[in-house]
C-alpha positions as CSV (number, residue, x, y, z in Angstrom):
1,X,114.3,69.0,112.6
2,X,115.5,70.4,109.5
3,X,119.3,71.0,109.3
4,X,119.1,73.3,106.5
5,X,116.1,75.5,108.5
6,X,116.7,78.9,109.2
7,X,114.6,81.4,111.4
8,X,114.5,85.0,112.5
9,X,113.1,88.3,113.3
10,X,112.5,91.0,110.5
11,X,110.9,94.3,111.5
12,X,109.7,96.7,108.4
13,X,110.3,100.4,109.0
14,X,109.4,103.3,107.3
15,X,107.8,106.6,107.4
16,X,103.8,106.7,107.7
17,X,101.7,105.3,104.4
18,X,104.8,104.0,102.6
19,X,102.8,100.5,102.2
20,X,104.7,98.6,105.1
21,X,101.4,96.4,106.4
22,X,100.4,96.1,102.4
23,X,103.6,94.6,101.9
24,X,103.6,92.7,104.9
25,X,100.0,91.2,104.1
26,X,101.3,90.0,100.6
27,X,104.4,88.6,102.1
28,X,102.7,86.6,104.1
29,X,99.6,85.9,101.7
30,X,96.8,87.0,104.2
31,X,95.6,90.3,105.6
32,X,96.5,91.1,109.0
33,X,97.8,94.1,109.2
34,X,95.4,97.3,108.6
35,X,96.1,99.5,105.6
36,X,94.7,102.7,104.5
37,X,95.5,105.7,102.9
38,X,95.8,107.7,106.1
39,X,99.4,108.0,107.6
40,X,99.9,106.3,111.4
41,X,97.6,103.4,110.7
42,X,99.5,101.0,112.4
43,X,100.0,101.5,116.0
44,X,101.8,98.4,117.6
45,X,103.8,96.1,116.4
46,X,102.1,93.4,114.6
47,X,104.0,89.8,114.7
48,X,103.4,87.5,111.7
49,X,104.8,84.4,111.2
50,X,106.0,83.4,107.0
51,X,106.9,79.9,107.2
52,X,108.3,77.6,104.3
53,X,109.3,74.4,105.9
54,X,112.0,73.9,103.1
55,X,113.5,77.1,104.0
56,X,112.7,78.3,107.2
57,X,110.2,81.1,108.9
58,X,110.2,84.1,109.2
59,X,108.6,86.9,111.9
60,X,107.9,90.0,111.0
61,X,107.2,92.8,113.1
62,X,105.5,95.9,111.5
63,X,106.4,98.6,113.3
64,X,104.3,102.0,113.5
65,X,106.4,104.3,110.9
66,X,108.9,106.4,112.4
67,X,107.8,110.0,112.4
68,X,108.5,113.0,115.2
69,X,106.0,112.8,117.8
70,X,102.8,115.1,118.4
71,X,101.4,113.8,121.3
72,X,102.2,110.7,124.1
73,X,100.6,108.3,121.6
74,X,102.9,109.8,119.0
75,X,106.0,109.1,121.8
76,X,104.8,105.9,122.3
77,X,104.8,104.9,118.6
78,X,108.3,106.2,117.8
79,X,110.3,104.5,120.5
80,X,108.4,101.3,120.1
81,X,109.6,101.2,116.1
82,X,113.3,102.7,116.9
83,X,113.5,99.8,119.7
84,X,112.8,97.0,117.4
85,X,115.9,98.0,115.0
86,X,118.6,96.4,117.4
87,X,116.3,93.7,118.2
88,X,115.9,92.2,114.9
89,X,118.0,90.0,112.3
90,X,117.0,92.2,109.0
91,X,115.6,95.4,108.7
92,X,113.4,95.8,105.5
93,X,113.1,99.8,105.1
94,X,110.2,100.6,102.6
95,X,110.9,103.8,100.5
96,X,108.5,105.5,98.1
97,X,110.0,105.4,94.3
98,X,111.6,109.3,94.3
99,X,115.4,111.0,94.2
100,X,114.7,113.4,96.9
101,X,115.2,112.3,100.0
102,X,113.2,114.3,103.3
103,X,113.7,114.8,106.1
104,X,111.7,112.1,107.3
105,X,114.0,109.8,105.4
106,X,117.3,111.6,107.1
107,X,116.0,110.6,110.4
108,X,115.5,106.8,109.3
109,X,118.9,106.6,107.9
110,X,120.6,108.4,111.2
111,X,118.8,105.7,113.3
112,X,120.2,103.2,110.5
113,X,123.6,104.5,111.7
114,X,123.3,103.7,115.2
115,X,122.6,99.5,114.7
116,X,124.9,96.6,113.0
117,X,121.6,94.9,111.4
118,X,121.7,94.5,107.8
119,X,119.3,96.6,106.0
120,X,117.3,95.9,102.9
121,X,116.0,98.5,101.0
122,X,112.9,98.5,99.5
123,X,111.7,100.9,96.8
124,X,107.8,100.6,97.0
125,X,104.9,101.6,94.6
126,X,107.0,101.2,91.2
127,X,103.5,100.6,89.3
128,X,103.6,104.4,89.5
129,X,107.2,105.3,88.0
130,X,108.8,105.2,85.0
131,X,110.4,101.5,84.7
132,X,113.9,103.8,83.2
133,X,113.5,105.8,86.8
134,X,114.0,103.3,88.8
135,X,117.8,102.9,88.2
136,X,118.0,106.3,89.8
137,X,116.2,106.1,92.6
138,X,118.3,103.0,93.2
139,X,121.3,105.1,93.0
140,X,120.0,107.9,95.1
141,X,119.6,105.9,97.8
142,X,122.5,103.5,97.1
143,X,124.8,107.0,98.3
144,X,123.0,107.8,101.8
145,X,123.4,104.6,103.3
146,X,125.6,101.0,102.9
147,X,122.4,98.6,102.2
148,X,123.0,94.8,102.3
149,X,120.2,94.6,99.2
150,X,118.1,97.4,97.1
151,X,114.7,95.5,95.5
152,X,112.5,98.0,93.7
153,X,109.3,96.0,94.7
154,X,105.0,96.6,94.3
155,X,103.5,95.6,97.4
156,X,100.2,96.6,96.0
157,X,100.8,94.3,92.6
158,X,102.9,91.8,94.2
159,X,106.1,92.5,91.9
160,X,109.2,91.0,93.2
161,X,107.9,90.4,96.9
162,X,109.3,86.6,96.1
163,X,112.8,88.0,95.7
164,X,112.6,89.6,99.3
165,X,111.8,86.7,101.2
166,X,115.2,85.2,99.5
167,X,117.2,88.3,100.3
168,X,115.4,87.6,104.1
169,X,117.4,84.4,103.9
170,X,120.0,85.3,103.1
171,X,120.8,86.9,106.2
172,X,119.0,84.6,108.5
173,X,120.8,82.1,110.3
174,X,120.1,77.9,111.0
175,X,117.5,77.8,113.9
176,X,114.5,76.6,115.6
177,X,111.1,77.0,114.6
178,X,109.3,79.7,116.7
179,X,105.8,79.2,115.9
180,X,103.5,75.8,114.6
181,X,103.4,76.3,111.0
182,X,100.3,77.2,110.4
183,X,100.3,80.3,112.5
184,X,100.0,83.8,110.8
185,X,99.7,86.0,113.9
186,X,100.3,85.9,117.5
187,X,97.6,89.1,117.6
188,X,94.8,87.7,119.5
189,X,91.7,87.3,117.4
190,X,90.0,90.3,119.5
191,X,93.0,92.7,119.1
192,X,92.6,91.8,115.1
193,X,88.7,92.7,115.5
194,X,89.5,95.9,116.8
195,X,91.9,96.9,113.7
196,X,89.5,95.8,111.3
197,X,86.7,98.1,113.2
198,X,89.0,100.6,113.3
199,X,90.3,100.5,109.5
200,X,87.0,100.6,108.0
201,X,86.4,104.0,110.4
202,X,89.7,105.1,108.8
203,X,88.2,104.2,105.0
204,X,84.9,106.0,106.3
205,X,85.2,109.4,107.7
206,X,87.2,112.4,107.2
207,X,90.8,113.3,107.7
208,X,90.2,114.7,110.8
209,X,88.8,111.9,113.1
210,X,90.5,109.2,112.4
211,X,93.4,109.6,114.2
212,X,91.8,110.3,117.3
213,X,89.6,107.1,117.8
214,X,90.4,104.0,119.0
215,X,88.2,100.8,119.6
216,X,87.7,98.4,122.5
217,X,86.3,94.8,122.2
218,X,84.0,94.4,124.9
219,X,82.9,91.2,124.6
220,X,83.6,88.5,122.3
221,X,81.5,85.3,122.6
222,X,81.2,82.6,120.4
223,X,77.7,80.9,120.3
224,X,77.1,77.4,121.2
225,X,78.4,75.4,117.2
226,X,81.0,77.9,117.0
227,X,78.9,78.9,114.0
228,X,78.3,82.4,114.9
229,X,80.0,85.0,117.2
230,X,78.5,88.0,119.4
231,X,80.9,90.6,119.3
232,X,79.8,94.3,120.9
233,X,82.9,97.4,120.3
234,X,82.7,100.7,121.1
235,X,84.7,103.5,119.2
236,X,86.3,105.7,121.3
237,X,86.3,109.6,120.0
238,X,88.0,112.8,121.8
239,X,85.0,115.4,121.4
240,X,81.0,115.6,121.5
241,X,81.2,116.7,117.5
242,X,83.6,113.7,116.5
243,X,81.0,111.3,117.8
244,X,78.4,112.8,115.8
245,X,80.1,112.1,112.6
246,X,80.7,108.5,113.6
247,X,77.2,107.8,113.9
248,X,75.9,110.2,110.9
249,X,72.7,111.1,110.0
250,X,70.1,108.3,111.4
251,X,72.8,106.0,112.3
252,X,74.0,105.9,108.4
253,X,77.7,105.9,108.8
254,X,78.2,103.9,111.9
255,X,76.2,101.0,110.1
256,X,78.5,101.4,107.2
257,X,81.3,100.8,109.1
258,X,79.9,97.5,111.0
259,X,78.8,96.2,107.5
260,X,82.4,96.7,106.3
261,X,83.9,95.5,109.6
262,X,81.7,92.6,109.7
263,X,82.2,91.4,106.6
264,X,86.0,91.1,106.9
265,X,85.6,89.5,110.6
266,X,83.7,86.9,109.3
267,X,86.6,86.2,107.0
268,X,89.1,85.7,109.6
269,X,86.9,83.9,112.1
270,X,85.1,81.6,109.7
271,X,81.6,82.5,111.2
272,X,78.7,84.5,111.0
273,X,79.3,87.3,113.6
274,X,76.8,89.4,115.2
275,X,78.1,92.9,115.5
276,X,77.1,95.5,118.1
277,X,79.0,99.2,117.6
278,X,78.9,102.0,120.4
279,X,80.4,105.2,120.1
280,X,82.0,107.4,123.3
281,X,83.8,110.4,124.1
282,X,87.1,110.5,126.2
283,X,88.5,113.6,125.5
284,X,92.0,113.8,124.9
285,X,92.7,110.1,125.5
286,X,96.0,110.0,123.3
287,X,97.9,112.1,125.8
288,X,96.4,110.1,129.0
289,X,98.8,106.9,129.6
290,X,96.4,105.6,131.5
291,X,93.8,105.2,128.4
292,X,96.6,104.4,125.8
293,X,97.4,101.4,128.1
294,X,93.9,101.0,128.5
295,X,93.0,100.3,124.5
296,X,95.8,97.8,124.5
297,X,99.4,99.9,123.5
298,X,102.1,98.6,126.2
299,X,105.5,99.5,125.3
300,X,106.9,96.4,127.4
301,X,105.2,94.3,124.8
């Protein structure tokens, strides 16, 4: 064992669409976490494992971004990522490149308040700014809150994510190895199937769906070679007209979104896969705790 090895758990917070699983997929140099323009893409917490056996590894957990609820779902989604913050050893909060600070943002930083974890601020998506801007949106933030480190970063281009894996060690201290090296995820290859599925519905359709499907593997069987996989889903809708637009007209749109899907399962798996897409109706399933239980978000977890 490596004296000088250091381990810990990191959680990345921020409000909806800042770029936390974009981030977290560079970090960690493979994609794992969904992303998409939509807010709430992220539902539970994803663990993924960074390891540098110089250094040390690190878990991240990507939280769903902390927002004021709508529905049980919504509930379900908030306390999960406010849990995590006095669970951790580093918080990384992701912030988009601005001086005004929302709302949204006050609520993050009274939470901040309430835990002893140091924090690390992040200050996503400068590609888009002004490179002289940046000081003050720096400085903005520097006043609301005591952070342990600011790093303007672009998940998206990969600018200065090296420098926040440092700062992560910084803070971490000497300690065992959680996971073999060459793990990435302790997501069970079906629970990643259904994200993918369920991203490429979010690139697909409209504003308005999205958020109310979810998808359940129901099988998942690799053929005899391990060569090729039989995988059948079905995307779950809350009304009769939603599951309409999922199929579209002759069946166009729901093949669109296996091709996509498929494509980037084969990827991950390393094998042809054989995908079967169904579509149903549960009407308001995001405010029945039986059904969010049911397509796989515990809180216990």
């Amino acid at each position: 064992m490596n004296e000088k090895f250091k381990s810990g758990f990191v959680t990345i917070i921020g409000r909806p669409n800042v770029g936390k699983s974009t981030l977290m997929n560079k970090l960690i140099g493979q994609k794992i976490a969904i992303t998409s323009n939509k807010p709430q893409t992220t539902r539970n917490r994803i663990q993924t494992v960074y390891t540098d056996m110089e250094k040390g590894q690190i878990i991240f957990l990507d939280t769903p971004g902390i927002h004021k609820a709508k529905n049980k779902l919504g509930e379900y989604m908030v306390n999960v990522a406010e849990k995590t913050l006095n669970e951790v050893d580093v918080i990384l909060w992701l912030v988009e490149p601005t001086n005004y600070i929302g709302a949204g943002e006050q609520h993050i930083v009274e939470q901040l308040k309430k835990t002893d974890t140091p924090v690390i601020l992040i200050i996503n998506k400068i590609d888009t700014v002004d490179k002289d801007k940046v000081f003050e949106f720096i400085d903005t933030y520097r006043k609301v809150y005591d952070f342990a480190e600011i790093i303007p970063t672009s998940a998206l281009r990969g600018q200065n994510t090296d420098d926040i894996i440092d700062s992560i060690f910084k803070y971490l201290t000497y300690g065992p190895m959680f996971y073999d090296e060459d793990t990435i995820t302790d997501q069970p290859e079906r629970a990643i199937c259904a994200e993918i599925i369920r991203e490429k519905a979010l690139h697909a359709l409209n504003d308005e769906i999205p958020h109310g499907i979810a998808v359940a593997i129901d099988q998942m069987k690799f053929r005899q070679g391990g060569q090729m996989v039989d995988i059948d889903a079905t995307i779950v809708c809350e009304r009769d007209s939603h599951k309409g637009i999922i199929i579209g007209k002759q069946g166009a749109m729901l093949k669109k979104i296996g091709t996509n899907a498929r494509y980037e399962m084969e990827r991950l798996l390393d094998a042809k896969v054989n995908l079967k897409l169904w579509v149903k109706v549960k009407k308001d399933w995001r405010d029945s705790d039986f059904l969010i239980k049911n397509f796989g978000y515990r809180e216990e977890e």
